[in-house]
C-alpha positions in Angstrom: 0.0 0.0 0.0 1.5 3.3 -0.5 0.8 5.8 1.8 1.6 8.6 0.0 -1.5 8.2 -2.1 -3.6 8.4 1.3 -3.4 12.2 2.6 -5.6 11.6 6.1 -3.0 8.8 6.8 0.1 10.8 5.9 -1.1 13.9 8.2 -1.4 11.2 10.8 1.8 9.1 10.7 4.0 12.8 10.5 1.9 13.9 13.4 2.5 10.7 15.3 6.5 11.0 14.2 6.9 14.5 15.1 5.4 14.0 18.5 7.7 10.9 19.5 5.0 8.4 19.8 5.7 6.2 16.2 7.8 4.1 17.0 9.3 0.8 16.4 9.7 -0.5 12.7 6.8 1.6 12.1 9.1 4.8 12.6 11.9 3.4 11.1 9.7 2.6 7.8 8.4 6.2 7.9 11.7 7.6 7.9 13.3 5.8 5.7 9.9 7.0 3.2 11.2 10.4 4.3 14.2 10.0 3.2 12.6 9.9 -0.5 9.8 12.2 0.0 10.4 15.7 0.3 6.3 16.4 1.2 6.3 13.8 4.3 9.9 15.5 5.2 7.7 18.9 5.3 4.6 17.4 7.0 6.6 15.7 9.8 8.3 19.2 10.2 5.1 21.1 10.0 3.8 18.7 12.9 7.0 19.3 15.0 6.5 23.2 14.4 2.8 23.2 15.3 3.9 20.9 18.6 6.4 23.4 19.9 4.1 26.5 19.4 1.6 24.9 21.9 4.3 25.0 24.6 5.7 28.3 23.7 1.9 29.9 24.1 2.2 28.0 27.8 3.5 30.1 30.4 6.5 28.9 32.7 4.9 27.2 36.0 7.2 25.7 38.5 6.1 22.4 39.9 3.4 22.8 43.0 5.3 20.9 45.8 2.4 17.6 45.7 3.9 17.1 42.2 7.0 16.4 43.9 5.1 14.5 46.3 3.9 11.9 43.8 7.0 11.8 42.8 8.3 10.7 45.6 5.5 7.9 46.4 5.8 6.2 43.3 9.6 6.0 43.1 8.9 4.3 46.9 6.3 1.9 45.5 8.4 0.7 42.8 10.5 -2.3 43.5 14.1 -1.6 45.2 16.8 -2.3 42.9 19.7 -4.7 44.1 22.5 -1.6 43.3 25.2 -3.0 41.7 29.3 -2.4 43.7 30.1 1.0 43.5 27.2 2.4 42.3 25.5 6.1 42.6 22.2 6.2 44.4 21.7 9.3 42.8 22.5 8.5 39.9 20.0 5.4 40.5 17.3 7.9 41.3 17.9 10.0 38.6 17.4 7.8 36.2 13.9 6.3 37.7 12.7 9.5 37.5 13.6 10.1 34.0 11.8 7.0 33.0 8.9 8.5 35.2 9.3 11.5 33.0 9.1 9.8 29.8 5.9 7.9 30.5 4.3 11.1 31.1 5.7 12.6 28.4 4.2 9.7 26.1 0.7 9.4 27.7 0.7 13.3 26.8 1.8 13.1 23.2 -1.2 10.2 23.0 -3.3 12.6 24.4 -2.6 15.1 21.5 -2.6 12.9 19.5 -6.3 12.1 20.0 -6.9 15.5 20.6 -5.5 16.5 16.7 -7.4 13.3 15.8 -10.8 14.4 17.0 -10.5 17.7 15.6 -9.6 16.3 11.9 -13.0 14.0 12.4 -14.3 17.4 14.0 -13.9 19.3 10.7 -14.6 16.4 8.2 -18.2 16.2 10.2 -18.3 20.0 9.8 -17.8 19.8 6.1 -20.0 17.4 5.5 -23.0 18.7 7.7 -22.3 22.3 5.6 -22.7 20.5 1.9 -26.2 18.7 3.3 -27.2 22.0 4.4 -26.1 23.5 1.0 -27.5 20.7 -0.5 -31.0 21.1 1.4 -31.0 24.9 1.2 -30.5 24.2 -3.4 -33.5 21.6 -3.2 -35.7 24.4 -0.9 -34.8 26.8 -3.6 -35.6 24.1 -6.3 -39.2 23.7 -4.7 -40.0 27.4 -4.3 -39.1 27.5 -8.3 -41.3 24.9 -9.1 -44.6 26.0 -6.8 -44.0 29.6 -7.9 -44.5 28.4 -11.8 -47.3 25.8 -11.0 -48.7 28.4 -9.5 -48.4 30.9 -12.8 -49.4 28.2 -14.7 -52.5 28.1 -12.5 -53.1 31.6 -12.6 -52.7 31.7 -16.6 -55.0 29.2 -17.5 -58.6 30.4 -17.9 -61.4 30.5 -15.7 -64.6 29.4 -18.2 -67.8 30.3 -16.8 -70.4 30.3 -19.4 -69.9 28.4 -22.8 -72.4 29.4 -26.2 -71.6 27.5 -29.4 -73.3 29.5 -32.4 -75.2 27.5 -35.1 -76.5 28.8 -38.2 -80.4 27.8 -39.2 -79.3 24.5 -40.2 -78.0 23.5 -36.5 -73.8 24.1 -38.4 -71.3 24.9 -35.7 -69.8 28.1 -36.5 -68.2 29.5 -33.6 -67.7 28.5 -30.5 -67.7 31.3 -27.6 -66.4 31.3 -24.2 -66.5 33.5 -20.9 -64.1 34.0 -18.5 -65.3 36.4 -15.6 -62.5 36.7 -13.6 -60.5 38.6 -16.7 -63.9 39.4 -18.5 -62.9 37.9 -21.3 -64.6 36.4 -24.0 -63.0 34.2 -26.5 -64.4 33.1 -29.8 -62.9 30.3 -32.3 -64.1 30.0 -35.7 -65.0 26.3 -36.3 -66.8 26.9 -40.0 -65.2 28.2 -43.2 -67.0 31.1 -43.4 -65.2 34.6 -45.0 -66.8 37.7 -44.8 -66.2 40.1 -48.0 -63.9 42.9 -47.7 -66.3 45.0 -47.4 -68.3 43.4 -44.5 -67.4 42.7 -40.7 -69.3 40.1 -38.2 -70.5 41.7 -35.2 -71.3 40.0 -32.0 -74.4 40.9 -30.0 -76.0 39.8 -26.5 -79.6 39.2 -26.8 -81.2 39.7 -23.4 -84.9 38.6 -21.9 -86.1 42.1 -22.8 -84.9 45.0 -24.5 -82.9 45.6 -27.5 -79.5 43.7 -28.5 -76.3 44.8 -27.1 -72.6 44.8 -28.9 -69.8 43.0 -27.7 -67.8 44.2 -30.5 -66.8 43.6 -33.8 -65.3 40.6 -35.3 -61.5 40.7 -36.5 -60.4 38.1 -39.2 -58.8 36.1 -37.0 -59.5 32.5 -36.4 -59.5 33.0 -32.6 -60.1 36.5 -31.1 -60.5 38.1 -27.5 -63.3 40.9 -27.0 -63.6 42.7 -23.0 -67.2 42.0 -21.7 -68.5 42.0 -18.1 -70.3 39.1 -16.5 -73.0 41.1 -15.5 -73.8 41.6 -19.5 -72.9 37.6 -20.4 -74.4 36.2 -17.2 -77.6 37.7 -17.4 -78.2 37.0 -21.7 -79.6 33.8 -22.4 -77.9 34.0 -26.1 -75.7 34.9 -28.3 -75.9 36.1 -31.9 -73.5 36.8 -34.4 -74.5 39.3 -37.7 -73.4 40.4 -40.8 -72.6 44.2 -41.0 -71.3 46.6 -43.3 -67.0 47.0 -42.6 -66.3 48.3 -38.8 -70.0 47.3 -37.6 -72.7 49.8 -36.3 -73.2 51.3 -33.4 -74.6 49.4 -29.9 -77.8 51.0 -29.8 -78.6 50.4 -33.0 -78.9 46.9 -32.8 -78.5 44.2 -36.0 -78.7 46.0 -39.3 -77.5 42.8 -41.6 -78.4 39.2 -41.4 -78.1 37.0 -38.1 -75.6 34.0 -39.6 -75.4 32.8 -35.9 -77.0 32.0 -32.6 -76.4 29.8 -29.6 -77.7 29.7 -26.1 -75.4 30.7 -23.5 -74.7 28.0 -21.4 -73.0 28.3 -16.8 -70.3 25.9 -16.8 -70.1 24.1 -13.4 -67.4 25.5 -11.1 
């Protein structure tokens, strides 16, 4: 396996090394790796740098005398060593406590170790909870989108209320009318072949219970066409009419001067 394609391991093992707690083959394999790779040279002295700086932030504390206390008590617990001729007590002392030192030392460096650990699993768990988020706060944004043009698509389509299809005296569909009240408009599609002449226009007229016929406007040459009415003019005319008037139509009051081609009842959709 080569660890040099493995980052997160890397970090680790020069961490480990520059703290004193690889050791072993395992230290001996890492070096002689160092020894080819300038990068793991720099990580292991990056660690080492970083390790210092957190005792040079520390302030200088001499040791509280129950320090020296402990000390004391577990050089007594140990076993007494058989000194050999002509040996130093001292010397024998010094060097117990030196191996006390050392095990401190290490259970130290193992807890930075864990400490450096649990932040690098800190910030990967930080990452990843911010790209869910991310993630979450694209597909919130996605939804929003999509209700918002649902609901324009909603809003565009039309509202029919009242349908009239427009037959001439042989029952022939000819146009077919619809009402939409909440943008009083009414739409009519041509559905026969008929042309007026040049010089003609079709006019469209609401014929009420009683009273005269009212215009709804004259007919462009189009096979679909919008005219403005108000429901209170389509609602309350039981039909429809459509005549056949000299070009531009005549005026409201009037009422039909031409031929009536077409007529249909007007018929309340059901909402």
């Amino acid at each position: 396996m080569n660890i040099l394609q493995q980052p997160e391991l890397v970090d680790r093992l020069a961490a480990a090394y520059a703290l004193g707690t690889l050791r072993g083959g395992a230290r001996r394999r890492f070096e002689a790796l160092a020894r080819q790779s300038p990068s793991l040279r720099f990580r292991a002295h990056e660690w080492r740098e970083r390790f210092m700086s957190m005792t040079e932030l520390q302030q200088a504390q001499a040791p509280s005398p129950q320090v020296w206390k402990k000390i004391e008590n577990l050089l007594a617990a140990e076993p007494r060593a058989v000194l050999a001729p002509g040996a130093d007590p001292l010397a024998e002392l010094l060097r117990r406590a030196r191996n006390l030192w050392r095990g401190a030392a290490l259970a130290a460096g193992v807890a930075a170790v864990a400490a450096v650990t649990f932040s690098l699993g800190l910030r990967n768990e930080l990452q990843g909870s911010q790209v869910q988020l991310a993630q979450l706060q694209t597909q919130g944004r996605d939804l929003a989108r999509q209700n918002a043009t649902l609901v324009a698509q909603l809003q565009a389509q039309p509202d029919v209320r009242y349908v009239s299809v427009l037959t001439d005296d042989k029952a022939t569909p000819a146009m077919l009318v619809t009402f939409d009240p909440k943008r009083n408009t009414l739409t009519l599609k041509r559905v026969g072949g008929y042309q007026e002449g040049p010089d003609k226009s079709l006019q469209l007229w609401a014929i009420p219970n009683a009273g005269a016929p009212r215009s709804l406007g004259v007919l462009a040459d189009q096979p679909v066409l919008r005219l403005t009415a108000s429901e209170q003019v389509v609602g309350q005319s039981p039909a429809l009419a459509i005549s056949l008037e000299p070009k531009g139509g005549v005026p409201g009051e009037v009422g039909p001067t031409g031929p009536v081609l077409w007529k249909g009842a007007v018929l309340q959709t059901p909402i």
